[in-house]
N, C-alpha and C positions, 0 to 999 in steps of 0.2 A: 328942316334943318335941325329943331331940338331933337326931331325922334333918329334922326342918321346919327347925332353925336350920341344919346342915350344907345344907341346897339355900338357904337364903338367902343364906348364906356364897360359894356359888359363885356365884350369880349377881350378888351385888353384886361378887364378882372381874371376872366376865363384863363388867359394863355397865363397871368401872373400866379397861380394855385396852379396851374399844372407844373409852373418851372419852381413853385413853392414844393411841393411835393415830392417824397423821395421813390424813386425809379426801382422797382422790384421786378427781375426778370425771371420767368416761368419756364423752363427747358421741357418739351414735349418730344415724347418718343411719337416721331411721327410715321409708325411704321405702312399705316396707307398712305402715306404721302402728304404734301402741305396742305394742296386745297381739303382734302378730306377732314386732316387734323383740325385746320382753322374751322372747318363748321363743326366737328365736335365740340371744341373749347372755347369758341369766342364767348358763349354764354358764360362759360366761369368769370372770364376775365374782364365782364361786361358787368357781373357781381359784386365779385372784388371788391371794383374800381367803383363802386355804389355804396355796398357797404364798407370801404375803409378809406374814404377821399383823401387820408394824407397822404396816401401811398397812390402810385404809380404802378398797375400791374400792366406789362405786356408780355406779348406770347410769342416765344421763339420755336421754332420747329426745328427738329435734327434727326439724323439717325441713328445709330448705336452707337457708331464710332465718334461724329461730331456732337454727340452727348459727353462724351466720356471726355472730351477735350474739353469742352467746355466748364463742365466741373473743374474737371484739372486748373483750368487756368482763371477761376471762379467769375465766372462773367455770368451765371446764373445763383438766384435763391432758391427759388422752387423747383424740385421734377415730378413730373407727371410719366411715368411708365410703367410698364404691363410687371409683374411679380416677379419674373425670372430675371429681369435686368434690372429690380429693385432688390434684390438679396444679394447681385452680386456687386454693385455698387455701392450697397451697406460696409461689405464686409472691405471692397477696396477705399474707398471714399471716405466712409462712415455717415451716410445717410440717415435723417432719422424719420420714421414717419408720422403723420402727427394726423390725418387721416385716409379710410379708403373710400372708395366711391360705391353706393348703393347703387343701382341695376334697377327700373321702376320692377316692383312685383318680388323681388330677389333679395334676402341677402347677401353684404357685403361677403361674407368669410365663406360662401359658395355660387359663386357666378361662372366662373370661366372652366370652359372645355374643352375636350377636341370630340374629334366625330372621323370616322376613317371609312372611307365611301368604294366602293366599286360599282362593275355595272350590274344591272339585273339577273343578265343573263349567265354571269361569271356563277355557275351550282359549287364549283371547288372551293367557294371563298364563303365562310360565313363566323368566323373567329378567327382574332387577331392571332392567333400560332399558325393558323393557315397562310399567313403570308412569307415563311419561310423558303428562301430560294425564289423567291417572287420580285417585282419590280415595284418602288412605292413614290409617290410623289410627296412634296411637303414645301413649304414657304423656304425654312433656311435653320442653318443648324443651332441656330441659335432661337428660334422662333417658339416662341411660349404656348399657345395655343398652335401655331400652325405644326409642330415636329415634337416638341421636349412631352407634352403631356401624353402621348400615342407611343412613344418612345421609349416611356417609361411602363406604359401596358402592355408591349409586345415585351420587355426584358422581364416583365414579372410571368410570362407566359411563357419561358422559355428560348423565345428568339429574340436577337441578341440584332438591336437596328444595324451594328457595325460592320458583325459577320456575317450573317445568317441569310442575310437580303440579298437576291440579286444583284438589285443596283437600288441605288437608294439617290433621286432625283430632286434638286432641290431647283424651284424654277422660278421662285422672288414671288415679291407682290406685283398686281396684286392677288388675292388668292384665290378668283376665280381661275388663274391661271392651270393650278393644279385641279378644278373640277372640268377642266376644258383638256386636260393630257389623259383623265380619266375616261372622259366622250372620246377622244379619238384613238383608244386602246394602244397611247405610247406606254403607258403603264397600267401593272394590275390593279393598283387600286391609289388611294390618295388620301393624306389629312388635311383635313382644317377646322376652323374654328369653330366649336359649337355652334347652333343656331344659323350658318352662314348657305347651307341647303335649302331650308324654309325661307329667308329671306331674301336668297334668290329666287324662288319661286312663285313668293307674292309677289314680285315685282314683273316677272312672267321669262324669267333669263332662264330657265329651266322645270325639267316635270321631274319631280319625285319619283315616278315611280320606273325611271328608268334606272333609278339604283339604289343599291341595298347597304344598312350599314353595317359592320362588321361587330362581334359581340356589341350585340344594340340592348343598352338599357336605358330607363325612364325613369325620371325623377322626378320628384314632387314640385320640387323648389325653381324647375326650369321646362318650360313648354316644348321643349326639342331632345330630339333622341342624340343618344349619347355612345360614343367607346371608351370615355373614361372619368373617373370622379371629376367632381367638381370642386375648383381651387379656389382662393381669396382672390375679388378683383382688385382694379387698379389701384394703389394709393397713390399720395399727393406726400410727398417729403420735402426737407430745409437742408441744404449743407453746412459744413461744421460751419462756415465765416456769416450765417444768415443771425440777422440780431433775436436773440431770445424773445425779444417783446415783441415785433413782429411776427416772429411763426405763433404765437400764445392768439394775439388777433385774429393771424388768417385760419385758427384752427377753432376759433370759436364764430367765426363767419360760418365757416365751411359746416360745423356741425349745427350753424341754425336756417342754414337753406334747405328749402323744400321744395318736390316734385313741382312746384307751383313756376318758382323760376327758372324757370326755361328746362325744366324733365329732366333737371338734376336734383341727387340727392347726396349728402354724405354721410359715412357714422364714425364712430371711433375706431384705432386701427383694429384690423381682423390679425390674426394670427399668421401669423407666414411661418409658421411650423412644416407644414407639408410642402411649401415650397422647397424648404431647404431638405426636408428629405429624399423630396424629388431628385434635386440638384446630384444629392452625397449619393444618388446609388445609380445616377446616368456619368458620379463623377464629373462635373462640367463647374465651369464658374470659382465659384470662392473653394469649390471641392477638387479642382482638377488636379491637386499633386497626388490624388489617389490613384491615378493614371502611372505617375511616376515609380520605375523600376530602376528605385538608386536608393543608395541607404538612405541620405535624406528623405526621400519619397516615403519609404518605407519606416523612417524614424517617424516621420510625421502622422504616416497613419495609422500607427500600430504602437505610438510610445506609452500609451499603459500598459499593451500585454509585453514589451518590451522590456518596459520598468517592472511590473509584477516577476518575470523572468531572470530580470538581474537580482532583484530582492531573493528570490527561490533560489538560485546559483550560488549568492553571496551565502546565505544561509546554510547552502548545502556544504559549500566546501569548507565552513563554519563549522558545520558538526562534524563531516567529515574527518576534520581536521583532526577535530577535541576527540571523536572516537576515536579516531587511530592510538591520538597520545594514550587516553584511558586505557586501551586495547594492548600495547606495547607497555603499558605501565601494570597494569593487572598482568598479564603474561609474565612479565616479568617476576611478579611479585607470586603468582602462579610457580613458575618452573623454580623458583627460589624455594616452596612450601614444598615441592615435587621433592626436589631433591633431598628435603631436612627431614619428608617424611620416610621418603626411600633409606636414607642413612641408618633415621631410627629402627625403621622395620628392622634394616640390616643388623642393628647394633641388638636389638632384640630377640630376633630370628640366631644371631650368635650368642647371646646371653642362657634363648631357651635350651638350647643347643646343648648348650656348655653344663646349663644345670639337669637337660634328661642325661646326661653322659651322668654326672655327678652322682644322681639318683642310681643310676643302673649300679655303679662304683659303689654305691654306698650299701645295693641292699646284698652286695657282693662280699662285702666287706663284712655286713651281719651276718653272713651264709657259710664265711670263710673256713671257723671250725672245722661247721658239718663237712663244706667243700673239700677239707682236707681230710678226713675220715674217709669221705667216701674215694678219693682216690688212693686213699692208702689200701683200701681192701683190693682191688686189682692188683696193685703194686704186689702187696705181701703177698698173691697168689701167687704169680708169677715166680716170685724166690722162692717161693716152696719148693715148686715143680723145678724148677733148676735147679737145686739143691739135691732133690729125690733124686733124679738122672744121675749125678755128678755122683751121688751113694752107690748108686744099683749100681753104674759102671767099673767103681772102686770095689766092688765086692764080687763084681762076676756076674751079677744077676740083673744086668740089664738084658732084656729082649726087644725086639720088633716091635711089639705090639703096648708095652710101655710107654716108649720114644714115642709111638704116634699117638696115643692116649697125652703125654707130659706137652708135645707140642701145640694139641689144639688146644688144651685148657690154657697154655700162656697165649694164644693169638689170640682166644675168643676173652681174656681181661684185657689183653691189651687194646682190642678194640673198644670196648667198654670204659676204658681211661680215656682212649680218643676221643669217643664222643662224649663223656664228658668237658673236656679240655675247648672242642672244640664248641660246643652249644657254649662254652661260659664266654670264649674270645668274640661267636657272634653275639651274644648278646650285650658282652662291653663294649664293641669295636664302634667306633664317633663315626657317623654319613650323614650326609644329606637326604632329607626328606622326601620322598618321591609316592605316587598316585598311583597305584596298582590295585587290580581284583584281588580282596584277599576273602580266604575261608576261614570266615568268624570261629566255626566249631574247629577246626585246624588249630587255629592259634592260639584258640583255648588250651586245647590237647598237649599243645607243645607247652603250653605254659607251666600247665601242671605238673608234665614229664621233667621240666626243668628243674623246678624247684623240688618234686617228691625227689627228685634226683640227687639234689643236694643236702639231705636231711638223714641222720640216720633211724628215726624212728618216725617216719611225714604220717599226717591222719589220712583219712580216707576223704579226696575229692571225686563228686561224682560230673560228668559231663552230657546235659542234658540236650538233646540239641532239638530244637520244634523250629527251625527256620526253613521257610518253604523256599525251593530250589527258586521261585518268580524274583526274590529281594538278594538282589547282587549289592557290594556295597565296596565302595574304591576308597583304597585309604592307606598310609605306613602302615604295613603291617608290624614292623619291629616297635614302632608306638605304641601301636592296639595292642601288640603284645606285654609292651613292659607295664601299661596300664592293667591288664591281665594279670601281670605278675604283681606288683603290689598291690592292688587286691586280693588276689588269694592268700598273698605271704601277712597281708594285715589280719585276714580272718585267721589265719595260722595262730599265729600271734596272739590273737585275743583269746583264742581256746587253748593257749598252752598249758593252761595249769589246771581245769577242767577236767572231769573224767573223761575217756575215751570216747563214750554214745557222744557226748557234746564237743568233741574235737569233729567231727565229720564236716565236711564241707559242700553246698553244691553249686553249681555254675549251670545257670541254663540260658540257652540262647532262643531268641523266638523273635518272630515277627508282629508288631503290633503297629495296626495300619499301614503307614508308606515308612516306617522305621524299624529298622533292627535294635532289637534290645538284649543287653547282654545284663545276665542279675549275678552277685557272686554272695549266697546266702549263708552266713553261718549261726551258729547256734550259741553265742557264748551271752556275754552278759550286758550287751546292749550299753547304747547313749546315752545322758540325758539330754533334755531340752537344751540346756547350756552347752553343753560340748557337742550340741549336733546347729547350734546358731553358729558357733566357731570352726565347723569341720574344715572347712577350704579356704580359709585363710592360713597367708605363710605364716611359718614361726609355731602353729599352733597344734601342739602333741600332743597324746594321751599315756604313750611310751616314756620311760624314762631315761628311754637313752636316744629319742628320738628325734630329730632336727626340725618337725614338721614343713616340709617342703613336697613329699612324696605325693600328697595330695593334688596342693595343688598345682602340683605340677601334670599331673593325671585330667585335674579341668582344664589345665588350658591346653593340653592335647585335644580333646576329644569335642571342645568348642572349636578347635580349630577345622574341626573334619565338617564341621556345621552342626555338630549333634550335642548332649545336654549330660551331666554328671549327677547324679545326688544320692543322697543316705535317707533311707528310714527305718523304721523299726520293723523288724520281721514280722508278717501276718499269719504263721503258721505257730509260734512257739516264742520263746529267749530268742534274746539274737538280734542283729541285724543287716540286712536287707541294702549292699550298695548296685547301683545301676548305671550303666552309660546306652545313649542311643546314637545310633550314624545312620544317615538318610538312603534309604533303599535307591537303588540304580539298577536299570534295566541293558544289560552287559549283551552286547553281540556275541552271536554262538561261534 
């Protein structure tokens, strides 16, 4: 009797500390099924319940979908599932893990595989791009090791599981399933989970060598041939409503059991980095709106190069904008300078105009005298001879040969007057400046004919001409001319009161390199340094009745043709030495 009440005693102790105890429920992806899950896990939960006795751990088993409810409706603390339906429960849920599960022999952060099998005899298959247009088996579209890790080797190879495949056969757990559609050649070939060939083999459900794996490699870290890296295994995580201080407990439990009880191990969590990249490039899970062909979709998977694009856009039509205004503001400010310069030119181009007219007028003016002398000497011919006739015919002693003697000498002055009359009208008549071939030695000639022409006692100019037929040169020639003329009519001038050897004048023309050079040499009594610093500015004479303008009005001709003016002292004797050059042109025959 005392030892039946002493075991009643402890057992009512017993049943009072279980119902003291607070109930922490464990949600297991049971994706072999319950009986399977429960002999995987009861040792955890046989742990646990050892080391943390206030607590209450039991083991619930579900599938993917009465996982996901159950969190929802938080009727669980702990989950225990495979990586792929742990990333994407994070991301929905907010799962946290607090550890992963070591593997005896294995690290946690690469345990889990796939392995893609055919039969022996299949020679066409021996890499995963060889299964394109082929038929393939797998657990299910969601399935971690059975489909997503093989799935993701065949899209890095080119074939695409969604398109590319025949038919793409999904045929549940458990997963001998699909090495049994492989044996009976309903399909080409088949995935599943690492190590699951070998260990059906030891058990004797199958021979190895009646099939071959597909790109088959071998890893240190795992005794079984492989078709793809190896990923982090399982961990063990808390949901948001799980008490702080219990997941701290069951993660320092977790991380002090060893291989010892019961052929479990844990470590701290691994890495689910290549989980999730797995996920983001099959697009599935917490990644699937990369699937999505909607702006959304599209906002969401592209909003930084989206964002970078609207910054680049904003920016552009930013400057855009501001060049344009700058553009239409210089422009403006442009055709504004356009036009004030155009005006000036204008107003200047009429100004020179006005003063080469002046100039010409003026040395017309100096000339005037002689100008008149010398058309009085044709004049007075002419009255002679008419005079004479008008006698002879009054006396009787006109003839034949008289009359035609008295008429040529009045045509041949009065042409003589004409062309005088008329060389003075072209050479004062006001034009516009125009770009024509002219003959330097010509112009000279005329020039000197002009003025000896107007002079009743002119010195001797001589006209020298060394310019080789090759240097054509475009230019006003009535410019070059009246340039021509006040210089010769200066060197006149300077030798006026000189004796005759030193009144002689010469003018020679020649080619020097890719220039024409025109020299007008006289012989009188020369510059000095002072009035040769001041030669070409206005205002400044050596004449006393002179305006000093002739000059420079002479430079800014002959710069304008693109060519050079200056004075120096003669190298031959007394005197000196003025010169202009105009750039040689090669003239079409």
């Amino acid at each position: 009797m005392p030892g039946r009440l002493a075991s009643l005693l402890a057992l009512s102790c017993f049943w009072a500390m279980q119902a003291a105890a607070s109930d922490v429920a464990i949600g297991v992806f049971a994706y072999q099924g319950e009986r399977a899950a429960t002999s995987d896990w009861t040792p955890l939960v046989r742990y646990l319940n050892k080391a943390l006795p206030e607590h209450h751990f039991r083991l619930e088993n579900y599938d993917a979908q009465s996982l996901r409810a159950a969190i929802t409706e938080q009727r669980i603390d702990l989950v225990l599932t495979n990586p792929g339906h742990y990333i994407t429960m994070e991301a929905e849920f907010g799962l946290s893990r607090i550890a992963t599960l070591a593997s005896p022999g294995m690290p946690a952060a690469r345990a889990l595989g796939s392995v893609v099998i055919t039969r022996a005899e299949r020679s066409d298959l021996n890499e995963l791009a060889d299964l394109a247009g082929k038929r393939v088996a797998a657990v299910a579209p969601e399935a971690f090791g059975g489909y997503l890790l093989a799935a993701r080797e065949m899209l890095r190879r080119g074939v695409d599981p969604e398109s590319d495949l025949k038919e793409i056969r999904f045929v549940g757990l458990p997963m001998a399933r699909v090495i049994e559609a492989v044996q009976r050649g309903e399909v080409d070939a088949g995935i599943v989970r690492a190590c699951l060939p070998e260990q059906m083999a030891r058990q004797g459900q199958l021979r190895l060598n009646e099939f071959r794996v597909l790109s088959a490699r071998q890893d240190s870290e795992i005794p079984c041939t492989l078709s793809t890296p190896l990923y982090p295994n399982w961990p063990i995580a808390v949901t948001r409503q799980t008490d702080p201080e219990l997941a701290k407990n069951v993660a320092h439990a977790l991380l002090s059991m060893t291989e010892a009880n019961d052929g479990l191990n844990w470590t701290v969590p691994a890495d689910y980095q290549p989980v999730h990249d797995l996920y983001r490039e099959l697009r599935i899970g917490p990644y699937a709106y990369l699937r999505e062909i909607t702006p959304e979709g599209l906002a969401r998977r592209f909003w930084p190069w989206l964002l970078g694009i609207l910054v680049v856009l904003v920016a552009w039509i930013v400057h855009t904008v501001r060049v344009e205004h700058l553009v239409s503001r210089r422009t403006a400010q442009l055709r504004d300078s356009l036009n004030a310069r155009e005006q000036a030119e204008s107003r200047m181009r009429e100004s020179q105009e006005q003063m080469e007219h002046l100039s010409r007028l003026s040395v017309l003016g100096e000339l005037s005298g002689n100008l008149a002398h010398e058309l009085n000497q044709p004049l007075t011919t002419i009255g002679t001879y008419a005079r004479t006739v008008l006698r002879r015919q009054a006396s009787g002693r006109l003839t034949p040969e008289a009359i035609s003697e008295a008429c040529t000498e009045i045509a041949n002055e009065a042409e003589r007057a004409g062309g005088i009359v008329q060389r003075i009208r072209h050479f004062a008549r006001k034009r516009a400046a125009v770009r024509d071939p002219v003959d330097l030695p010509g112009l000279a000639e005329e020039a000197r004919h002009l003025i000896t022409g107007m002079l009743a006692h002119p010195p001797e100019v001589r006209i020298d001409n060394r310019l080789s037929a090759r240097c054509g040169v475009l230019a006003d020639g009535p410019q070059i001319q009246q340039v021509l003329l006040n210089l010769i009519k200066n060197a006149i001038d300077a030798g006026r009161a000189l004796p005759a050897e030193r009144q002689s004048i010469q003018v020679i023309v020649e080619a020097v390199d890719n220039w024409a050079q025109v020299h007008v040499i006289d012989h009188a009594t020369g510059l000095d340094s002072g009035q040769l610093a001041h030669l070409f500015e206005p205002f400044f004479t050596t004449k006393p009745d002179g305006l000093g303008l002739g000059l420079p009005i002479c430079k800014t001709i002959i710069e304008a043709h693109g060519g050079r003016l200056w004075a120096e002292p003669n190298n031959d004797g007394p005197g000196m030495r003025f010169s202009f050059s105009l750039p040689c042109h090669e003239l079409s025959a």
